[in-house]
Each structure stands twice: as structure tokens, then as C-alpha cells.
N, C-alpha and C positions, 0 to 999 in steps of 0.2 A: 133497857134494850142495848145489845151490845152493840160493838161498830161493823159487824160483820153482818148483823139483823139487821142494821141500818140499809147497810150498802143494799143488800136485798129486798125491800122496801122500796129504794131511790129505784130500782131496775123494773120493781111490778108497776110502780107506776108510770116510769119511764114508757112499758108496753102497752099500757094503756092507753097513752096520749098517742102511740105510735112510732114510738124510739123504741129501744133495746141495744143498739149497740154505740158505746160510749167510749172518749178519748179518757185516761186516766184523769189528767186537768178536767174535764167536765165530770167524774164522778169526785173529786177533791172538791170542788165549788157546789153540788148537789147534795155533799154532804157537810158543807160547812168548814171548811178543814183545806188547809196550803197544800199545794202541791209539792211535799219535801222529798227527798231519798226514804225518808222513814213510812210516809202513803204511799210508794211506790213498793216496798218491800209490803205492807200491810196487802197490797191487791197481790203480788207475788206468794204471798201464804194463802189468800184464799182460792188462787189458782190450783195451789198442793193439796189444800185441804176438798178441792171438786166444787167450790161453791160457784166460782166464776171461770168463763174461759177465754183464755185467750185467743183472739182470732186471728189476728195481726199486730206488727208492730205496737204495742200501746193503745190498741182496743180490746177492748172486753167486751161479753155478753152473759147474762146469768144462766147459768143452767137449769134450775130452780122456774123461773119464768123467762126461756127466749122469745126472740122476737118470732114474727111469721116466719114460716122457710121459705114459704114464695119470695117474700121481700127483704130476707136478708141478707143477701149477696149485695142487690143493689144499695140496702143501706151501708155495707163495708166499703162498696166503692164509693160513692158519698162523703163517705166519711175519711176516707185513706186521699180524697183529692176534692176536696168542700171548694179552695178558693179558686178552682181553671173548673172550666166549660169542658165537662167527659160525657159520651154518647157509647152505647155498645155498641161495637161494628158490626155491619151487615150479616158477617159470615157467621159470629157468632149465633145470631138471633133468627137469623135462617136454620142453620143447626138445633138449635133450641126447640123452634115452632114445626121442624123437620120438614122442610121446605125443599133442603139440599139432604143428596146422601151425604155429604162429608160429617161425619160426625167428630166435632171437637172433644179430647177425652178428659176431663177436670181440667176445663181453661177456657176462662173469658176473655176476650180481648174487649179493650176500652179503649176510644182515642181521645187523644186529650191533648191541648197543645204545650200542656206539662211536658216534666220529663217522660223519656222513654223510664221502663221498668217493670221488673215480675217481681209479684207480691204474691208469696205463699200465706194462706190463709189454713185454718182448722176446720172452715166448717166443710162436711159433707153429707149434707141434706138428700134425701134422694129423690129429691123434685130438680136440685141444681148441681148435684154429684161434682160439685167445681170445689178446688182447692188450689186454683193457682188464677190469678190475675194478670193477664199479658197489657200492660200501658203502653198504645204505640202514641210516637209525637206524628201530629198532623204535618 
């Protein structure tokens, strides 16, 4: 089995348990393997090659097997801010459930009492047509 059959393997099952999107270091440690310049270049060839994508800053998702689309925005945000308390903002989620006319056009807002910060993201699902993350601080 190569290392690239591997990576793909660590992702289906990843989706099974209800993961799919992954920090680089956690697919290094899933597959056994330090987290060097050289697994960073290995994930970076198989983004070229279409096996993996990248969503953001040093997360991945398989192509091959992603995660749900309903729940994969929320697992990017999760994932892009794991150690502060983040909630989607009102405006968002009213937009979303079309509660309000305003319609937000690919952008989430999250508050978090992290940093402020917009995270462009790849994916564009079209149940959550979002490709930018607005992080406001409380």
C-alpha cells in the first residue's frame, strides 16, 4: 500500500467515525509519520495530484471520501478555532434558515472571543455556497 493509499484510508475512516477534515499534524500522527517539511510537501503533491483538498490554512479533506456537506463548514470552523468558545452569529443563521431577507453571499460570521479574522476556505457546497469565514471578537 503506498503512502498516498494510506493517507486515503486514514480519511474514509476518518468519515466514518465523523471526521473528514483534518490538521496536517493530525494526518502525520494517523499515519504514523513526524510532522517534517518533507509530510508537508508529501500532502502538497497530493493536493496537485486531486487526491486531497485543501480547505484552509493546513487543513485538508479527501476528495475521494468528504466529509457530509451539511456538517462541513461547521467541522472547518472547529477546526480553524478548536481551543476558544465560537458560536455562529445570529445574522448568519437567520440568513441561512431564511428567517431574514438579508442574504449573506459565501460568508459566515463566527464569534469567538479569539482573534478577529476572515478565513477563505475552498469549499463550496451548495447547501452552504460559503467560502469565506468572517471571525468577529466578542
Amino acid at each position: 500500500m503506498t503512502k498516498s493509499e494510506k493517507l486515503l484510508y486514514v480519511f474514509a475512516n476518518s468519515v466514518k467515525a465523523g471526521g473528514g477534515i483534518h490538521h496536517a499534524s493530525e494526518l502525520a500522527f494517523m499515519l504514523g509519520e513526524a510532522h517534517t517539511p518533507a509530510f508537508t510537501k508529501f500532502l502538497a503533491d497530493c493536493v496537485k495530484k486531486g487526491i486531497i483538498r485543501r480547505v484552509a490554512q493546513g487543513l485538508f479533506e479527501s476528495l475521494l471520501t468528504p466529509p457530509e456537506p451539511t456538517t462541513a463548514l461547521y467541522k472547518i470552523i472547529k477546526k480553524l478555532r478548536g481551543n476558544v468558545l465560537t458560536y455562529i452569529s445570529l445574522e448568519s443563521q437567520l440568513s441561512y434558515t431564511g428567517d431574514i431577507s438579508q442574504v449573506i453571499m459565501g460568508r459566515v460570521t463566527v464569534v469567538t472571543k479569539g482573534r478577529s479574522g476572515t478565513f477563505f476556505t475552498s469549499r463550496s457546497d451548495s447547501l452552504t455556497a460559503t467560502n469565506c469565514l468572517a471571525v468577529s471578537k466578542m
